[in-house]
C-alpha positions as CSV (number, residue, x, y, z in Angstrom):
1,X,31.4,29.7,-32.1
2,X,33.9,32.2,-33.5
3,X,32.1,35.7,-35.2
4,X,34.6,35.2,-37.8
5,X,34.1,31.7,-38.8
6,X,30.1,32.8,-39.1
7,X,30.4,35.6,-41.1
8,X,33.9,36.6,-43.4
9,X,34.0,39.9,-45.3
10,X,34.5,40.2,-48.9
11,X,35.1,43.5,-51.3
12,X,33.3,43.3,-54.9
13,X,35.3,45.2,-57.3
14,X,32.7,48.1,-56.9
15,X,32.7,48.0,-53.0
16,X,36.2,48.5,-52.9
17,X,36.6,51.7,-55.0
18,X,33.8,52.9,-52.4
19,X,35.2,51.3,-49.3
20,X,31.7,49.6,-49.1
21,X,31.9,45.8,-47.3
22,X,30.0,43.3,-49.1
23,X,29.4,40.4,-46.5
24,X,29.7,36.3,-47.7
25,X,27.8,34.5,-45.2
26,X,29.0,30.9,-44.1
27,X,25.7,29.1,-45.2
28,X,25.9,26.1,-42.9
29,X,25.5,28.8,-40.0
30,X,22.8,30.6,-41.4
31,X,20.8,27.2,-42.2
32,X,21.1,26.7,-38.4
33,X,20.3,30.2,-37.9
34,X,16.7,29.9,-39.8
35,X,16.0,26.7,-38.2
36,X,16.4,28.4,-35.0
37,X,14.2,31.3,-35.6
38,X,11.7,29.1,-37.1
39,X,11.7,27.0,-33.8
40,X,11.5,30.3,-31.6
41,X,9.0,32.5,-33.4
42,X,6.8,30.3,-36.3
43,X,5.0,28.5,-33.5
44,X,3.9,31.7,-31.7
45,X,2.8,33.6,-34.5
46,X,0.8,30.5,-36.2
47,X,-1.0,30.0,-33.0
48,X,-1.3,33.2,-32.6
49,X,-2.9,33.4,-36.0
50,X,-5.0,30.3,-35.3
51,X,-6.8,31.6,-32.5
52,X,-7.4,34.8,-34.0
53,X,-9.1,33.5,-36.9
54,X,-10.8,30.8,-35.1
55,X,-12.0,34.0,-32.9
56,X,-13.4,36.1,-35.9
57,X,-15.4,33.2,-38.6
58,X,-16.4,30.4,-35.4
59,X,-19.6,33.0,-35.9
60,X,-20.2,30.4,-39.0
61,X,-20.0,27.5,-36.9
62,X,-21.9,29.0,-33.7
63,X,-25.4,30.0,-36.4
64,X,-25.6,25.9,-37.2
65,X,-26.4,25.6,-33.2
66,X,-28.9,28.4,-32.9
67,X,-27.8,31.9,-32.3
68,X,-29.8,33.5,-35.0
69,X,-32.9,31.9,-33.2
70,X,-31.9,32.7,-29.6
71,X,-30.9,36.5,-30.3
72,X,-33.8,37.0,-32.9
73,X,-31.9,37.8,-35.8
74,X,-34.4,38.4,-38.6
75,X,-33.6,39.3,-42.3
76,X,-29.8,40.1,-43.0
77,X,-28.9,40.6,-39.2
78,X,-26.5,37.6,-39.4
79,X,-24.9,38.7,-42.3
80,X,-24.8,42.6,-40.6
81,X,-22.7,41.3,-37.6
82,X,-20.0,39.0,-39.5
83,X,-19.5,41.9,-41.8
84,X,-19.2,44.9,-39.2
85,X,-16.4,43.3,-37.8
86,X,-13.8,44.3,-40.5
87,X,-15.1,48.3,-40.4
88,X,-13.0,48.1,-36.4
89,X,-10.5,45.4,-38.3
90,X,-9.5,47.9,-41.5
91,X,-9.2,51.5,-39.5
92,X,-7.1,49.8,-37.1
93,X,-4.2,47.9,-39.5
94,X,-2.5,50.6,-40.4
95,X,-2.6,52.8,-37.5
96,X,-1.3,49.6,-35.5
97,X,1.4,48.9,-37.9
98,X,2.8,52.7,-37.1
99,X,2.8,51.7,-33.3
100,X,4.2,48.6,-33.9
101,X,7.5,49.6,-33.0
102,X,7.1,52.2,-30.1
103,X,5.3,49.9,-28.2
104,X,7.7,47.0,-29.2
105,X,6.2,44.1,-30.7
106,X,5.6,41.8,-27.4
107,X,3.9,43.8,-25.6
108,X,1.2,45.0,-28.3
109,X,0.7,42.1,-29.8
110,X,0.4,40.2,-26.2
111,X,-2.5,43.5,-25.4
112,X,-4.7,43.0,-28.3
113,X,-4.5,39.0,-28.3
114,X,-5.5,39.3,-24.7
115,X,-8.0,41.9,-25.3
116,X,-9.8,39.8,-28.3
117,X,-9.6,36.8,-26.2
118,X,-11.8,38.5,-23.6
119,X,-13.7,39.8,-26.0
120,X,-14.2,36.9,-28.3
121,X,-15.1,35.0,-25.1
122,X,-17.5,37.5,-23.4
123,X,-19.3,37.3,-27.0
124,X,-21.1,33.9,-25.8
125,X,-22.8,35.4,-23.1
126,X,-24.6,38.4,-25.4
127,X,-28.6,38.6,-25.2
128,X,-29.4,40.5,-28.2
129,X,-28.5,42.0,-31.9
130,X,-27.7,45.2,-30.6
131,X,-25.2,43.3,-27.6
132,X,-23.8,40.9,-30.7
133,X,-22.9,44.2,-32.9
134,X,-20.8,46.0,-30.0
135,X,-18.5,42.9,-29.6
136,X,-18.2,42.4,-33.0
137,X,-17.3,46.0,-33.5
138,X,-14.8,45.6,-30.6
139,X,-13.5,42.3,-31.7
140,X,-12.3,43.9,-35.0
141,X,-10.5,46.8,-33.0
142,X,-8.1,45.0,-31.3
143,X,-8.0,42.0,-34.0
144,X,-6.9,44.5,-36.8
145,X,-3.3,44.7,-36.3
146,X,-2.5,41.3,-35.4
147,X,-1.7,40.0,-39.6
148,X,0.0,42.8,-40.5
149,X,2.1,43.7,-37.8
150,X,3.5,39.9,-38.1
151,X,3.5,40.2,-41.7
152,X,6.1,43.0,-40.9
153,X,7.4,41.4,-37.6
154,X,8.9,38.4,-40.3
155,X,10.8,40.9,-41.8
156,X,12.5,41.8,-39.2
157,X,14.2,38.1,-39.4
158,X,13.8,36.6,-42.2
159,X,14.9,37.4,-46.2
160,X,13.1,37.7,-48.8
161,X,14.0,34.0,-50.2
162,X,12.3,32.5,-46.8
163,X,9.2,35.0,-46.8
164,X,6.8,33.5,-48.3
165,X,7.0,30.2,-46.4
166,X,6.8,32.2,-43.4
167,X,3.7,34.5,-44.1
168,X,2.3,31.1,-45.1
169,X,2.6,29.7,-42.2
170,X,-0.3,32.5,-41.2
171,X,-2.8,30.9,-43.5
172,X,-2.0,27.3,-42.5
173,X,-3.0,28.7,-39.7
174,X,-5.9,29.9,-41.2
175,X,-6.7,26.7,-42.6
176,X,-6.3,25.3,-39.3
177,X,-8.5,27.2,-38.0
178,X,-11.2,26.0,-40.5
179,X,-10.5,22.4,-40.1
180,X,-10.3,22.2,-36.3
181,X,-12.8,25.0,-35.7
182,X,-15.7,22.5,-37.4
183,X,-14.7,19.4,-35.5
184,X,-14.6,21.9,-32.2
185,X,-17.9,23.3,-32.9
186,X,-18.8,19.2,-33.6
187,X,-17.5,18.3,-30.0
188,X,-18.6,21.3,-28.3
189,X,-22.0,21.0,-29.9
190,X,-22.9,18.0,-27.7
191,X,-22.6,20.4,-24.7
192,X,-25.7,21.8,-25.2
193,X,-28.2,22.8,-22.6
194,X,-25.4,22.1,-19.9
195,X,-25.7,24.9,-17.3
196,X,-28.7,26.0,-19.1
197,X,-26.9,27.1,-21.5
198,X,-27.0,26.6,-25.7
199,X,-24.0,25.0,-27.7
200,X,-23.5,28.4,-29.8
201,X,-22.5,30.2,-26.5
202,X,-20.3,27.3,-25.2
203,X,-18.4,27.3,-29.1
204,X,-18.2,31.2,-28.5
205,X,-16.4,30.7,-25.0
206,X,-14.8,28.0,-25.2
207,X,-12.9,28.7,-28.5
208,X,-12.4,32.5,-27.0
209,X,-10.6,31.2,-23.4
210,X,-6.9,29.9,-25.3
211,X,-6.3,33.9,-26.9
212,X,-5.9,35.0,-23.0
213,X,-4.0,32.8,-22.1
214,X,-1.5,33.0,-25.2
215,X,-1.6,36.4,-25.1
216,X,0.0,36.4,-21.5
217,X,2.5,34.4,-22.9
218,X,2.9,36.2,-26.0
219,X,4.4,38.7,-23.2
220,X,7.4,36.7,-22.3
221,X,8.0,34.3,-25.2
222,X,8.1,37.0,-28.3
223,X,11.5,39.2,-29.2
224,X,11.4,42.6,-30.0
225,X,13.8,42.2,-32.7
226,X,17.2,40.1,-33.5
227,X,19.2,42.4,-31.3
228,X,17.0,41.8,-28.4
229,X,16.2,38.1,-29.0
230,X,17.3,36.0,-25.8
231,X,17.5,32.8,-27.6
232,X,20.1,34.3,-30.0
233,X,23.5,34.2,-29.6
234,X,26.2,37.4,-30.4
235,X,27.3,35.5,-33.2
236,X,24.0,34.9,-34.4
237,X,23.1,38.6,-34.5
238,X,25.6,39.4,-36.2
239,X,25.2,37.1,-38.9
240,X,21.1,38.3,-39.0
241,X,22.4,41.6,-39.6
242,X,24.9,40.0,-42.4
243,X,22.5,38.9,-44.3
244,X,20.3,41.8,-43.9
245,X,23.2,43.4,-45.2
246,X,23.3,41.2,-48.4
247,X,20.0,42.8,-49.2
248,X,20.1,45.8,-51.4
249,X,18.5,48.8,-49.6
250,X,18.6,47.3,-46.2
251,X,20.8,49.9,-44.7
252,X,20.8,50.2,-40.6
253,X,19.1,54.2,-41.6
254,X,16.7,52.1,-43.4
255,X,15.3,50.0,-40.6
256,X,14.4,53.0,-38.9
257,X,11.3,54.3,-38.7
258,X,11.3,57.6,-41.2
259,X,8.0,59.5,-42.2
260,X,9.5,60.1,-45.5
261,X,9.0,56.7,-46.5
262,X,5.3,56.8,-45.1
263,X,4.7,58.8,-47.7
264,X,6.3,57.2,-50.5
265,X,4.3,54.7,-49.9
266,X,1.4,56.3,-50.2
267,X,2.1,58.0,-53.6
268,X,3.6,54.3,-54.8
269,X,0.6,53.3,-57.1
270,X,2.2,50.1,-57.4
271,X,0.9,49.8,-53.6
272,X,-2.9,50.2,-54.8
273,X,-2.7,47.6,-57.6
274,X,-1.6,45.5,-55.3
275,X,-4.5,46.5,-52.5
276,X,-6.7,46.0,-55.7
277,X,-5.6,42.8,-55.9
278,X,-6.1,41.5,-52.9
279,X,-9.5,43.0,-51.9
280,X,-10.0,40.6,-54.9
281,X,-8.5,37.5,-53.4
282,X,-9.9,38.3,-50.3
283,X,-13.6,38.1,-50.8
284,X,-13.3,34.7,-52.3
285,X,-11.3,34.2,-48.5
286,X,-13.6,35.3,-46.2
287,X,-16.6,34.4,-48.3
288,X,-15.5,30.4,-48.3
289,X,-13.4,30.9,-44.8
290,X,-16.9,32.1,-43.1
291,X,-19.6,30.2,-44.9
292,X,-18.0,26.9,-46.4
293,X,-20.2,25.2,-43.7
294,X,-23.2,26.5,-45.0
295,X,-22.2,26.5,-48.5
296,X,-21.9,22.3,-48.4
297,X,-24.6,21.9,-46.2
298,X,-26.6,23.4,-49.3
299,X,-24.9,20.7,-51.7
300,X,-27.2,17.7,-50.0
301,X,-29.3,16.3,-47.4
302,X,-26.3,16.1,-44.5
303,X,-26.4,16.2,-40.6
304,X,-24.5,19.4,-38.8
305,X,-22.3,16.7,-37.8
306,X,-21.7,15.5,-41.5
307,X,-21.1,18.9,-42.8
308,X,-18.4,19.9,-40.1
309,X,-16.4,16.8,-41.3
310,X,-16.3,18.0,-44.6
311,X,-14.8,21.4,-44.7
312,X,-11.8,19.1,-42.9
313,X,-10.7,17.9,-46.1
314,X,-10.6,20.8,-48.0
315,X,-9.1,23.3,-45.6
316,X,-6.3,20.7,-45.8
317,X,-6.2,20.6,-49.5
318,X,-5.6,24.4,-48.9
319,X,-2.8,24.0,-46.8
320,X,-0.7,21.6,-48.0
321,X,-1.2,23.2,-51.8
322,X,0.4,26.8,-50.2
323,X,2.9,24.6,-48.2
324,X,4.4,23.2,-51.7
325,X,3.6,26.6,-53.8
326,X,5.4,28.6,-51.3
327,X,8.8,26.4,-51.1
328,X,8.7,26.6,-54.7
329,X,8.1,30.4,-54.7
330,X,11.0,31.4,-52.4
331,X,13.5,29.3,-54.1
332,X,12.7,30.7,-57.7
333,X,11.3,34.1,-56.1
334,X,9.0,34.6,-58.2
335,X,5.5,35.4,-57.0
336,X,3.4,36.2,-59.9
337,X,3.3,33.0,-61.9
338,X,2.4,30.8,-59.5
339,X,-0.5,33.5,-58.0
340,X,-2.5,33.7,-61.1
341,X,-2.2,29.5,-62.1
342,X,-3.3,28.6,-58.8
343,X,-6.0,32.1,-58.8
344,X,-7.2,30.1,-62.4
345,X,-7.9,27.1,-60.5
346,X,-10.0,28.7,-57.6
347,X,-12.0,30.6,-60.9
348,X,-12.4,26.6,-62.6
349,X,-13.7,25.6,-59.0
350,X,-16.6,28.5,-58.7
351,X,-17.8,27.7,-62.0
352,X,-18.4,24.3,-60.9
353,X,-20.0,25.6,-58.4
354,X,-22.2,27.8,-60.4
355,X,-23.2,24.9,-62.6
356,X,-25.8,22.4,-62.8
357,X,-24.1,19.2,-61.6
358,X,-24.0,16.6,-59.5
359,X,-23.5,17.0,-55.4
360,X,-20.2,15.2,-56.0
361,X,-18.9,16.9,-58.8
362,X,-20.0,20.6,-57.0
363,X,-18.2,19.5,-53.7
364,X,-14.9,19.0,-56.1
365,X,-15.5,22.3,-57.0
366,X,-14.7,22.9,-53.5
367,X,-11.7,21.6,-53.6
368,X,-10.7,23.9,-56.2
369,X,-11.5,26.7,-55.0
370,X,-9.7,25.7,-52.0
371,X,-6.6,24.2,-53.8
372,X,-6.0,28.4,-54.6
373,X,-7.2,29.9,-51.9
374,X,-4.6,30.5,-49.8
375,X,-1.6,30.6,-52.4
376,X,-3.9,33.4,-53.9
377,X,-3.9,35.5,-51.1
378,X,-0.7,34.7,-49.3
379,X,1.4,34.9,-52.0
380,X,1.0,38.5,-52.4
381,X,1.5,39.4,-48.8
382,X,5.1,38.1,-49.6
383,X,5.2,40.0,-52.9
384,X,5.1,43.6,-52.1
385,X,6.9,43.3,-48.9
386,X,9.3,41.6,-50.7
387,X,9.9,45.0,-52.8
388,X,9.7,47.4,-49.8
389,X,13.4,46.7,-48.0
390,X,12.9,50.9,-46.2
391,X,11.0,49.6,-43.2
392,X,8.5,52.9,-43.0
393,X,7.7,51.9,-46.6
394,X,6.9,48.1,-46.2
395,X,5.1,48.6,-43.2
396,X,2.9,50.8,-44.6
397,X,2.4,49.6,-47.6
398,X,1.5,46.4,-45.8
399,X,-1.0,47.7,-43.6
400,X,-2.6,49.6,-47.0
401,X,-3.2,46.1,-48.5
402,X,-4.4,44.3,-45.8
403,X,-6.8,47.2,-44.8
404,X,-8.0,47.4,-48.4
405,X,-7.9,43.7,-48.5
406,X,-9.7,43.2,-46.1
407,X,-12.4,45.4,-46.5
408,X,-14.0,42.3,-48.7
409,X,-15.1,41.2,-45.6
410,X,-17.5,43.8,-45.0
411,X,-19.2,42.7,-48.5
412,X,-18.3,39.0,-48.3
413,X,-21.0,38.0,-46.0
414,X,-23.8,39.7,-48.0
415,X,-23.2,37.1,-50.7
416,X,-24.7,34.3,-49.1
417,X,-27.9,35.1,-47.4
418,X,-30.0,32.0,-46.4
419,X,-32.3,33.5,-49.2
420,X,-30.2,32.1,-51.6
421,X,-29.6,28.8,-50.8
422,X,-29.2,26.0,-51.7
423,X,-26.6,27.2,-54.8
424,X,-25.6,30.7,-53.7
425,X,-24.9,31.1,-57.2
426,X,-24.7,35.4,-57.0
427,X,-22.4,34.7,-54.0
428,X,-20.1,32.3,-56.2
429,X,-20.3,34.7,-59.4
430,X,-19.2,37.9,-58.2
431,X,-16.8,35.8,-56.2
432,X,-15.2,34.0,-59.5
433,X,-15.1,38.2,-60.7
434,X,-13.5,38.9,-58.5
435,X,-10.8,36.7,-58.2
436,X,-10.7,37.1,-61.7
437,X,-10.3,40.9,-61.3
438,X,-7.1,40.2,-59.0
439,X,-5.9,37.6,-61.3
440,X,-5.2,40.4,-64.1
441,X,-3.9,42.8,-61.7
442,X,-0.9,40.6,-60.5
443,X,-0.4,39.3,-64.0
444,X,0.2,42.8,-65.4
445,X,2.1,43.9,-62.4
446,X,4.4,40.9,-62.7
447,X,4.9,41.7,-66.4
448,X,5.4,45.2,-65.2
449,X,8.1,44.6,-62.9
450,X,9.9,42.3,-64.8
451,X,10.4,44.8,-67.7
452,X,11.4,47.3,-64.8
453,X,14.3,44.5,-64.0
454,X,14.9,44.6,-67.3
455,X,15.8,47.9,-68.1
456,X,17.4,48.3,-64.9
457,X,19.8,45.4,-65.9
458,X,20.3,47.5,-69.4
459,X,21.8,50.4,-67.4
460,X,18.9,52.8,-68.9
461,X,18.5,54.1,-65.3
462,X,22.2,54.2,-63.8
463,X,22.1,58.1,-65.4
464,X,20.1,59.0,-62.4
465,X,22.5,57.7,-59.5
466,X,25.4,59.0,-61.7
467,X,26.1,61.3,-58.7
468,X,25.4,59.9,-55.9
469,X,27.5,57.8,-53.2
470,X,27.3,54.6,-52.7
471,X,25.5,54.9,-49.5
472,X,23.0,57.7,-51.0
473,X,22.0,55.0,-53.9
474,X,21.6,52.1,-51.3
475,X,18.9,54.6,-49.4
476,X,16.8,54.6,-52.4
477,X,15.5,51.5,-51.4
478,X,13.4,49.8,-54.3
479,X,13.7,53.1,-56.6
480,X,17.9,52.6,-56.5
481,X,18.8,51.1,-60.4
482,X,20.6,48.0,-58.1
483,X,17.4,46.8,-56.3
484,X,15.9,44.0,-58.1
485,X,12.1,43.4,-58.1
486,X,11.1,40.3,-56.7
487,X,8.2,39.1,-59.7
């Protein structure tokens, strides 16, 4: 295909007083472009994704076939070892988001998928607590950098009007992982006593063995970047770096790694609402992701078997509500309304759950809660990426709020001890708080960035750029007057 069919240059009135080239893309190319990415890299990174979070809550599934009473875990042991996990997970996100790049993208990624394969594996073989706790520990080491360094690996690709869909993808994944991880605990279930063995170790191994494999693969299959991609064409890398081009603030100098923007990040408070935000969101995800099993077992008098089948149902429910939410989101790009409506309906769904009624009407409430569960926490993970076009910035920033995110996890578990069963009602009122904490955050931070669009479409901050060139305003990045906040 002829380069100049794909991508024809323009000036704006502006550009050409600065000699500044404003590209027009030809959009029947770059539809074919997306489709093409999305064939080469959505089905690595979902499965990638799957497995990993398969890897890290199939604990759930494996304490319904007896591995609190084979390792003698007494009191809060259980609850100990899920939790531990994310203190390994959180001091490793950032840190691997920093390496992402020197190491290039395949090749880490392909190590610690391998490594918490082996790991996640070798973890159905362990003979005591103190045995459980070291692989746990381990597991969140090499797990930690896998979300956000493909949050950040999107970027590299995609545009801010197809992010969303794309980080979603990570949590249909998730939800994935929650559907088919009860029906595989189910099947594999039946497998116990073979080889002398118990069906919580043959879930554990079983369900560890595919991360090796795909992190071979992961090797040989994943680009480095667009420039490097062996399924793209010249002409398609030029028009990837066309339409990052289009983007206001993402300059070639910007896509470098600069320790400048590291710290801006890290003096940005609109980075820590954000992480405030989503440690909020998060509990209610690990908190239903991890113990939804035992949660509905508690709602009636149901078999192991029973209950697995129906987490299947709502883990869908999950899904296809992001799916929807997040098409919608990307065309309209706007993040905030649709993250607090659907945040409302996971609060509705854990004060049915709280309440007094029947098994029916409480196992709706799980629906509910499911129904925003995923757009409440993935929708974010589009949103402040979406306002970090400096790559040093957005990968830090990133890796901020999924380590502060995440650190839920480590308090997520202690919310539903066995103590507390059959209505876990603490467990689903400080989880209702606290979505309802992160539901006021991004409301407010939605109305603040829309008045910041607002008075930057007023002019009332041009007086700041007044001197600069147009290439010194464009390396602002999200503080330049032009750069519009995505709310």
């Amino acid at each position: 295909m002829d380069e100049g069919k794909i991508i024809e240059r323009s000036r704006s009135q502006e550009s050409m007083s600065n000699d500044v080239e404003v590209p027009v893309i030809d959009h029947v190319a770059e539809q074919k472009l997306v489709r093409k990415l999305d064939l080469h890299i959505i089905p690595i990174i979902m499965l990638l994704y799957l497995f990993s979070f398969l890897d890290r809550v199939n604990i759930g599934n494996a304490r319904l076939y007896g591995l609190e009473e084979d390792l003698g875990l007494r009191g809060n042991q259980f609850q100990t070892a899920v939790s531990i996990l994310f203190v390994t997970y959180l001091l490793a996100e950032v840190p691997s988001n920093l390496v992402l790049k020197k190491f290039t993208p395949s090749r880490w990624i392909s190590f610690i998928t391998t490594s918490w394969g082996i790991i996640a594996t070798l973890t159905g073989i362990t003979q005591n607590y103190a045995g459980l706790i070291a692989c746990r520990l381990l597991l969140g080491l090499v797990e930690g950098g896998l979300f956000p360094g493909a949050a950040v690996y999107l970027t590299l690709f995609y545009t801010k009007r197809e992010l969303a869909l794309r980080i979603g993808y990570l949590f249909i994944s998730a939800a994935i992982a929650g559907a088919v991880g009860g029906l595989l605990a189910y099947g594999i279930g039946f497998m116990d006593g073979v080889a002398g063995q118990r069906g919580w170790r043959w879930i554990l191994i079983i369900e560890g063995l595919p991360s090796v494999i795909l992190g071979i693969a992961t090797w040989f299959l994943l680009a480095d970047s667009p420039e490097t991609a062996f399924y793209l064409t010249s002409e398609e890398k030029h028009l990837i770096q066309a339409r990052r081009d289009r983007q206001i603030g993402q300059t070639a100098s910007a896509q470098r790694f600069h320790k400048a923007d590291v710290y801006a990040a890290l003096k940005d408070w609109k980075v820590y609402a954000f992480c405030a935000g989503q440690f909020g969101t998060d509990t209610m995800l690990y908190g239903y992701s991890t113990f939804l099993p035992t949660i509905i077992q508690g709602l009636g008098s149901w078999s192991t078997a029973q209950t697995q089948a129906l987490t299947v149902p709502c883990y869908c429910l999950g899904a296809l509500s992001y799916v929807v939410v997040a098409r919608i989101s990307d065309s309209q790009q706007r993040r905030g309304i649709y993250t607090v409506i659907f945040g409302v309906i996971s609060v509705v769904g854990y004060g049915i759950l709280i309440s007094n009624a029947s098994t029916g009407v409480l196992y709706f409430g799980c629906f509910l809660v499911a129904m925003g569960l995923y757009v409440t926490t993935g929708l974010p993970l589009a949103w402040l990426p979406n306002n970090q076009p400096r790559y040093g910035k957005r990968t830090t920033a990133t890796g901020l709020q999924l380590t502060i995110g995440n650190a839920s996890g480590i308090m997520a578990p202690y919310l539903y001890p066995r103590s507390e069963g059959t209505r876990f009602i603490r467990g689903h009122a400080v989880t209702l708080a606290m979505v309802g904490m992160a539901n006021i955050i991004f409301a407010f931070m939605s109305w603040y960035l829309s008045k910041q669009n607002a008075r930057r479409r007023r002019g009332e901050e041009d007086a700041r750029v007044a001197n600069m060139s147009e290439y010194e305003i464009a390396e602002l990045g999200d503080l330049s007057p032009r750069f519009v906040y995505t709310v």
